[in-house]
N, C-alpha and C positions, 0 to 999 in steps of 0.2 A: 054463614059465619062458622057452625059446625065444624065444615067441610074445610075450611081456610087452619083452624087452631088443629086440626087432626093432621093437615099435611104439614103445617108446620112444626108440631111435635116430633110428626117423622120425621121430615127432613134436617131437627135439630139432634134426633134418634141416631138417625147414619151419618152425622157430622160427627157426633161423638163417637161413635163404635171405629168408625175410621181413623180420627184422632189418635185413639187408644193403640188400633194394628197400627199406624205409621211408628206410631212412639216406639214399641214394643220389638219392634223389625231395627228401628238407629239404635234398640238398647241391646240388641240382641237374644229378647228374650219369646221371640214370634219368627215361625216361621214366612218365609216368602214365597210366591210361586214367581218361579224362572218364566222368562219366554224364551222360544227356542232360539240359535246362533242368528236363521236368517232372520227373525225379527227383529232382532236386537241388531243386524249390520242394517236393515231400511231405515230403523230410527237413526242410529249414525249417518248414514249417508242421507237424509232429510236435514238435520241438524248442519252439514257441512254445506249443505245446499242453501240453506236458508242465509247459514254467517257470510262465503262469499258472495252472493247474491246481493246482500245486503251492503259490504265494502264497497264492491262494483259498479250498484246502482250509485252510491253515494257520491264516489270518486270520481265517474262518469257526468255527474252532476257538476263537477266541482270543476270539472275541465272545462266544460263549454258554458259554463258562468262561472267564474272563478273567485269572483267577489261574492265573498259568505254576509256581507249586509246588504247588498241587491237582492242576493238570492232570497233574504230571507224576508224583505220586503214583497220581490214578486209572487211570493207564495201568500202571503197574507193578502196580496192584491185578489187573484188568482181565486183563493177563497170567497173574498168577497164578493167577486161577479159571478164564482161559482152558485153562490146563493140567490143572486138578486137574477139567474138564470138570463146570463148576456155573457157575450162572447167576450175575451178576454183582448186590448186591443196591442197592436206591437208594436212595440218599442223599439226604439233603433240601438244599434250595436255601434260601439266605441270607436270602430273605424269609419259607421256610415256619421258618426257625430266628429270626429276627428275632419275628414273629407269636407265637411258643411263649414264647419270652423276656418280649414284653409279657402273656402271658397271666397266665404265672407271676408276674411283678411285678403285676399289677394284686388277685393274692389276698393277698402282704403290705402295699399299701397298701391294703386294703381295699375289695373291689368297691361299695359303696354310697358311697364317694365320688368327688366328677366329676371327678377326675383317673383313677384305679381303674376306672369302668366308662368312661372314655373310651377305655384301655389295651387293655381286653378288647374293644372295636369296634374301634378301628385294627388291634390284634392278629390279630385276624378275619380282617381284609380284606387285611394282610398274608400270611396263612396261603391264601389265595384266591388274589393273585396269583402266593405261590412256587408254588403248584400249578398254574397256568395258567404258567410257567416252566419245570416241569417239563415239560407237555406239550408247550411248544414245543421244547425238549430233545431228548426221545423222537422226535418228529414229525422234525425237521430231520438227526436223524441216521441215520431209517432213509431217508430220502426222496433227502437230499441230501447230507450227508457217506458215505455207505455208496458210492456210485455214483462218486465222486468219489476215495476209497479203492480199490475195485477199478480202474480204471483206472493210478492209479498204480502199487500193486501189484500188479495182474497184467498189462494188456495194453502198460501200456508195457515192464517188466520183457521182453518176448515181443519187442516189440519191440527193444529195444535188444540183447538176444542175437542176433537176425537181422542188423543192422546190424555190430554187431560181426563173424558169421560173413561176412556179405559183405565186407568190408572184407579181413578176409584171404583171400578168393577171389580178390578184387581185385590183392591181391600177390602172392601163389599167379602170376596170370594174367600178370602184367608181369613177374616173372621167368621165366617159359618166352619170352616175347617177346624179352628179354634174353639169354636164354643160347640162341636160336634166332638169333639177328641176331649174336652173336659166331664160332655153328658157321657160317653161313655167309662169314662175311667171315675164318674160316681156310681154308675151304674154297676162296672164291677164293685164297687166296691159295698154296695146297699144289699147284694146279690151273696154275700155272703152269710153263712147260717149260723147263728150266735150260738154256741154251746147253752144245751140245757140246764146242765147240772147247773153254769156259773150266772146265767140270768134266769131273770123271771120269764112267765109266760108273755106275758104284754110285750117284751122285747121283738117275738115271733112276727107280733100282728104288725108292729111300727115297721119291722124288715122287708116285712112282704108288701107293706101300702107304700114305704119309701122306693122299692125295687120297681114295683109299678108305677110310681112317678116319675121315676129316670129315664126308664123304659120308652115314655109318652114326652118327656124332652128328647130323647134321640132320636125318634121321630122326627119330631117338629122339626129338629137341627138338619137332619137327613134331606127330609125336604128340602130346606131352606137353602142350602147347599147343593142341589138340584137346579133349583132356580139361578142362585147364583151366578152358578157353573154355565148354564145356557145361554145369560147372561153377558158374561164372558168373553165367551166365544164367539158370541154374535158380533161386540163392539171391536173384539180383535180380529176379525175378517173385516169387518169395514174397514176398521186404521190398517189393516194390510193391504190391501184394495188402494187407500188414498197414495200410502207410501210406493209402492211400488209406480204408481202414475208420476214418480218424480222422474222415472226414464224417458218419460214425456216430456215434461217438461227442460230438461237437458237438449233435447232434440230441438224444443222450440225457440229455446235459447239462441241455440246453436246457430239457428239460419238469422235470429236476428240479427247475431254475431257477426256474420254477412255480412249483411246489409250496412249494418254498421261503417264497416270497413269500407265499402264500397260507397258510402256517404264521404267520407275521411279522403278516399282518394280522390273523389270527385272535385272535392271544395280546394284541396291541396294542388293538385292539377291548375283550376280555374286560378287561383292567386298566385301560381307558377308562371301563364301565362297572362295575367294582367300586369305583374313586374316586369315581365321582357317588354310585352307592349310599351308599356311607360318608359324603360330604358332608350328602346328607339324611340320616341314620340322626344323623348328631352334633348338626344344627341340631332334633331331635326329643327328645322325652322321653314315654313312654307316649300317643305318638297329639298331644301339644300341642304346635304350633312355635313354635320362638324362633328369628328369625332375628337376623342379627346386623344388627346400630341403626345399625352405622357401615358397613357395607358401600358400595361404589362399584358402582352401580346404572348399566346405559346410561342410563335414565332422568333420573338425577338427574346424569349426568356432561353431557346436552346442555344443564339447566336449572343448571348449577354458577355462571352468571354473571347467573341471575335474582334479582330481590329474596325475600329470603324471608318465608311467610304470617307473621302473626302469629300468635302461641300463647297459647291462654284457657288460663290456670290450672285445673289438674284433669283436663283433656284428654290423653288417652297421644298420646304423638310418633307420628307416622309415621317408619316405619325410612327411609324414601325424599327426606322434607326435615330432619329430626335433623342439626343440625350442632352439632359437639362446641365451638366456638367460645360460640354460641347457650346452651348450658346451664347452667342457674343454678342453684347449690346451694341446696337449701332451707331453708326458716327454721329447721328441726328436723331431727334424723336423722342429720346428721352426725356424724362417727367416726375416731378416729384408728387408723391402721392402721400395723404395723412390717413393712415387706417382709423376708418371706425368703430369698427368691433375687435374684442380676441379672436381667433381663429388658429387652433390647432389642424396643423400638419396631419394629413389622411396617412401620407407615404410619403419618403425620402425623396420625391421630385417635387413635393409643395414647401413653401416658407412658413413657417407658424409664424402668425403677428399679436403685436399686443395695440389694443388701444392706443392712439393720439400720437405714436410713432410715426416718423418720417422714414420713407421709403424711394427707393429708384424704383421705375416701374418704364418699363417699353414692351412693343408686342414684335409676336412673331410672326414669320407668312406661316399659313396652314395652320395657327390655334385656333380654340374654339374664343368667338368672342366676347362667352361669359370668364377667360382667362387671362392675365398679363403675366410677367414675365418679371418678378420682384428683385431685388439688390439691397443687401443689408450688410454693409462691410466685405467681407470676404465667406457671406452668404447669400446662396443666389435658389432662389427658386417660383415656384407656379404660385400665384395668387388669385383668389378672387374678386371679378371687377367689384361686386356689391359689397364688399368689406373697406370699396376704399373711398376717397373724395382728392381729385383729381387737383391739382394744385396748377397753376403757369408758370 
């Protein structure tokens, strides 16, 4: 109990003496000791290290989860398995829950129609890309948020405890200089021999006991100040030692960085080619393609301003000179069609429709035949079959 009130008086001792040099150094009225240029550029470049470090990791966060109330839910999950020491389980990602969704819908609208088994292919490939989502996920967080993570929380955390402890060594060390520079300038000043004629004799004795009291404070400061000083030096080689380790840590950044990258292109690749896949996989139906009649071809975009062939009746178009303009309804075959949905025009070869509108509709040789061929006055363009309800 002794022992507890003594180290607390201390430590309430050098809260206060420190207090007083901080005060005294913002009033100006206490000196401070400098650290030398390169200590003071490792603290700088520590501190710039820590701040973008910290945007980075954050922002990095913020990309491959981008919902800040998921995020902030799966960290509170996250924690709490952390605790109960059980492995964290995964969840699926928005496109592998998107894919799931079109799967399910495509079994109430019916898989054998071409809306229905278009559902179950995009769905597909949806289901493809979350998981190639996920793997970038898994990938970027052990690679590169983990490494990025420890640093914040452990070695800077190391360091800024050191920083801190020096800092009041620091003070520690400028008040013993303080109270060493005040013992000496009593000590001249007690050191002084009082004229006889204008004092008494006792004056002598008080001069000479007061000069050898100051004398035994400067000392003690002297000392004290010693220690300090050792002190010092010692806490400021460590924090120089940790600081300088941040060209380390740069380095190991650096290859995460990598890695990183090399996750990003991976996953971007992979959903590169699960879109082309699914482009061919829609323009097919058991092994026969139908490409689409109106598509913009290089081909056909450098010949856009030549005359076009003439067309022998009976003859399928070419998908590559078929201009929607060029198309003449045939003598027979035609059909009135009621849209049932709105449908906005992709490009100037489709017809935008509006709900419960009446329509011409006939087909062409060589379209695809999720396509017809619409008529709306003296508008004439591509429709789709699933927007409309065939009339007699």
């Amino acid at each position: 109990m002794d022992f507890s009130v003594k180290k607390l008086a201390s430590d309430a001792g050098a809260f206060f003496s420190r207090a007083v040099q901080f005060t005294q150094e913002n009033l100006g009225q206490a000196e401070k000791t400098e650290l030398d240029a390169h200590f003071e550029n490792l603290l700088a470049r520590a501190d710039c290290t820590r701040n973008w470090t910290e945007k980075i990791f954050r922002q990095t966060e913020y990309l491959l989860q981008p919902n800040p109330i998921d995020q902030t839910g799966a960290r509170i999950e996250e924690f709490l398995y952390e605790k109960l020491d059980r492995k964290v389980p995964l969840k699926p990602t928005n496109g592998e829950l998107l894919g799931q969704y079109m799967q399910e819908a495509a079994k109430d609208f019916g898989p054998g129609t071409p809306y229905g088994s278009t559902l179950i292919k995009v769905g597909e490939c949806q289901r493809r890309l979350g998981g190639a989502e996920q793997e970038l996920l898994h990938t970027s967080a052990i690679s590169y948020l983990t490494p990025l993570r420890i640093f914040l929380e452990g070695d800077w955390r190391t360091i800024s405890k050191e920083r801190r402890l020096l800092e009041n060594r620091r003070l520690d060390l400028d008040a013993c200089k303080a109270r060493l520079k005040k013992a000496k300038a009593a000590e001249a000043k007690a050191a002084v021999v009082p004229d006889f004629q204008d004092t008494r004799p006792r004056n002598y004795v008080l001069s000479a006991s007061a000069s050898a009291l100051w004398s035994d404070e400067v000392d003690k400061a002297e000392q004290e100040l010693r220690v300090a000083q050792t002190e010092f030096d010692r806490q400021a080689e460590v924090t120089r030692l940790l600081l300088e380790g941040i060209s380390s840590t740069h380095v190991n950044h650096l290859r995460c960085l990598h890695e990183f990258v090399e996750a990003q292109a991976v996953y971007y690749n992979q959903c590169h080619q699960y879109m082309q896949d699914l482009q061919k996989e829609l323009r097919s139906s058991n092994g026969d393609v139908f490409p689409n009649a109106f598509s913009v071809s290089p081909s056909a975009t450098s010949s856009a301003n030549a005359p076009a062939p003439a067309v022998s009746p009976g003859i399928p178009l070419e998908p590559e000179v078929l201009q929607i303009e060029e198309v003449q309804p045939p003598a027979s075959g035609t059909r009135k069609a009621k849209v049932l949905y709105d449908y906005d025009a992709a490009d100037t070869s489709e017809l935008s429709l509006l709900a419960d509108e009446l329509i011409t509709v006939y087909t062409v040789p060589g379209m695809d035949s999720d396509w017809l061929v619409g008529e709306r006055g003296n508008q004439k363009g591509k429709v789709p079959v699933t927007y409309l309800e065939l009339l007699s």
